[in-house]
N, C-alpha and C positions, 0 to 999 in steps of 0.2 A: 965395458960396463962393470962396475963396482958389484962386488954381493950382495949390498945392502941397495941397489939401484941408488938412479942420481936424483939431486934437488929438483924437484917439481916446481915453477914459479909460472905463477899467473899475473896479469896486473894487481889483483889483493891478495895473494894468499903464495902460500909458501908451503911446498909439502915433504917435510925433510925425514929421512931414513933412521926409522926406527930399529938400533940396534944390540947388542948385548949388552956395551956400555950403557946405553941411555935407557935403558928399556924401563928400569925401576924407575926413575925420575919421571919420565911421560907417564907410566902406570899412577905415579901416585899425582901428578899434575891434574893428569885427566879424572879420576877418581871423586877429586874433590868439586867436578863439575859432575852432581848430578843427574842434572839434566842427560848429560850424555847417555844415561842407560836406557832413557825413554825410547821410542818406537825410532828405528833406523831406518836407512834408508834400502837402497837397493843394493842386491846380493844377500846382506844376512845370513852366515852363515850356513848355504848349504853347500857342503862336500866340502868343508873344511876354513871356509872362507872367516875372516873375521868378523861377527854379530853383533859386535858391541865392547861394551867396557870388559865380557867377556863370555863365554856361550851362551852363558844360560839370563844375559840383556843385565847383570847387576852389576856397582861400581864398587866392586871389595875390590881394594889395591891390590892384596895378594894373589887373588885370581887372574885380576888386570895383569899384573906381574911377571905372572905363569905363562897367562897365553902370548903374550907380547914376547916375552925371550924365547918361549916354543917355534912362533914364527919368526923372529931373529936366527936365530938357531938352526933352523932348515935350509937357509942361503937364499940364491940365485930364483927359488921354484915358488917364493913366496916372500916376495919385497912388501913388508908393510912402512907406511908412515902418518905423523904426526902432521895433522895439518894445523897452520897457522895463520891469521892475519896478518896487516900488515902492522902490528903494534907488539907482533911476535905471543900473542895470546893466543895459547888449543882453541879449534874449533870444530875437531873431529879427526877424524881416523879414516886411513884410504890404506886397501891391500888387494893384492893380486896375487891370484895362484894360476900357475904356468905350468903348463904340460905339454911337452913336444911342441907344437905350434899354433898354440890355443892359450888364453888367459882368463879367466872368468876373474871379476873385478866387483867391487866392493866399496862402500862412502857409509859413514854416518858421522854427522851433521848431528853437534850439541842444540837442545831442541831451542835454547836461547838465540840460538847464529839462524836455524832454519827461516828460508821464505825471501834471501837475499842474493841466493843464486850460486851460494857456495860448492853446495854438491854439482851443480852440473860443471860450474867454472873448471873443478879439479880434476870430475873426473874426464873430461875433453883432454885435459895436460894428460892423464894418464894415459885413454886410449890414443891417444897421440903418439906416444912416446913407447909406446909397447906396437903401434903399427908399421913406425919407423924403426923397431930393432924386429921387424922380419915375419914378427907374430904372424898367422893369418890370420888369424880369428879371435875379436875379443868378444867377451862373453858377460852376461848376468842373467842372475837365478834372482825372482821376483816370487812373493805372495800373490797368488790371483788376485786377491782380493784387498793386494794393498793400492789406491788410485793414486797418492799419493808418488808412488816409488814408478809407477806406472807413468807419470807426468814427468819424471824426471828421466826417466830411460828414453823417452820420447824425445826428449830437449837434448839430448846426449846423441843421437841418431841412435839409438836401438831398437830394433823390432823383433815383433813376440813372433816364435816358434810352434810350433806343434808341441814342441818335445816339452813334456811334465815327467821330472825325474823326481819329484815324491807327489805324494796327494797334496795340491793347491801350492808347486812349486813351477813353475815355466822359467826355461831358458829362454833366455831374446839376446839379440846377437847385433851387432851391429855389422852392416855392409861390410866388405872391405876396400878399401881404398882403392881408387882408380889410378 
């Protein structure tokens, strides 16, 4: 496996590796959608996860910029990427933070693309592809109160946990593979 993880493809979408070369170029692609800083999906940011165009949910390139090469930058423990149609047009951002044999995982979905099935499409390619390199456990951190992100973690097989690691923050986890 590459540092930067490999091309993620689905029948529409295409999720390729956001790295220190390209990191400025996607920042400032994605930037100019946006829409993308609107309400994301599941994961969001907790425990270091990617939230958006960048933590704090706004599209200043330079921020985009930062956190995109910051997670570039850290390797193996934190594969983000650039998701794509099939017309090679952004349509969101997909990352994963990996610890020992655990990965908590991450999608937002430009609010223009939402409602088409993108987020679950990608991240199935992802949990796929992190349960076949060994992972046991993949993982997402949801708002209680997001239904939304809640409906998509569902469609993804994940299920809600007991465990809230901040006030109105729940991990859900998906099975693990038989």
């Amino acid at each position: 496996m590459a540092d930067d993880g490999p091309t993620l493809t689905t029948p529409r979408l295409q999720a390729l590796p956001v790295t220190l070369w390209n990191a400025g170029y996607v920042a400032e692609e994605l930037a100019r959608q946006v829409a993308l800083a609107s309400r994301p999906l599941p994961g969001l940011g907790v425990g270091g996860l990617f939230a958006g165009p960048d933590a704090r949910g706004t599209a200043e390139p330079a921020a985009l910029r930062r956190e995109l090469r910051h997670r570039a930058s850290a390797g193996r423990s934190t594969p983000t990427w650039v998701v794509r149609d099939h017309d090679g047009g952004p349509v969101g951002l997909l990352g994963a933070d990996a610890q020992a044999r655990r990965a908590a995982v991450a999608v937002v979905i430009d609010a223009a693309e939402r409602r088409r099935g993108y987020g679950a499409e990608i991240i199935r390619a992802l949990a796929s592809w992190l349960e076949s390199s060994r992972l046991a456990l993949v993982e997402t951190r949801l708002r209680t109160d997001d239904l939304a992100a809640e409906r998509l973690a569902r469609a993804t097989s994940f299920e809600p946990t007991r465990v809230v690691i901040v006030a109105g923050w729940r991990v859900w986890c998906r099975p693990p593979p038989r």
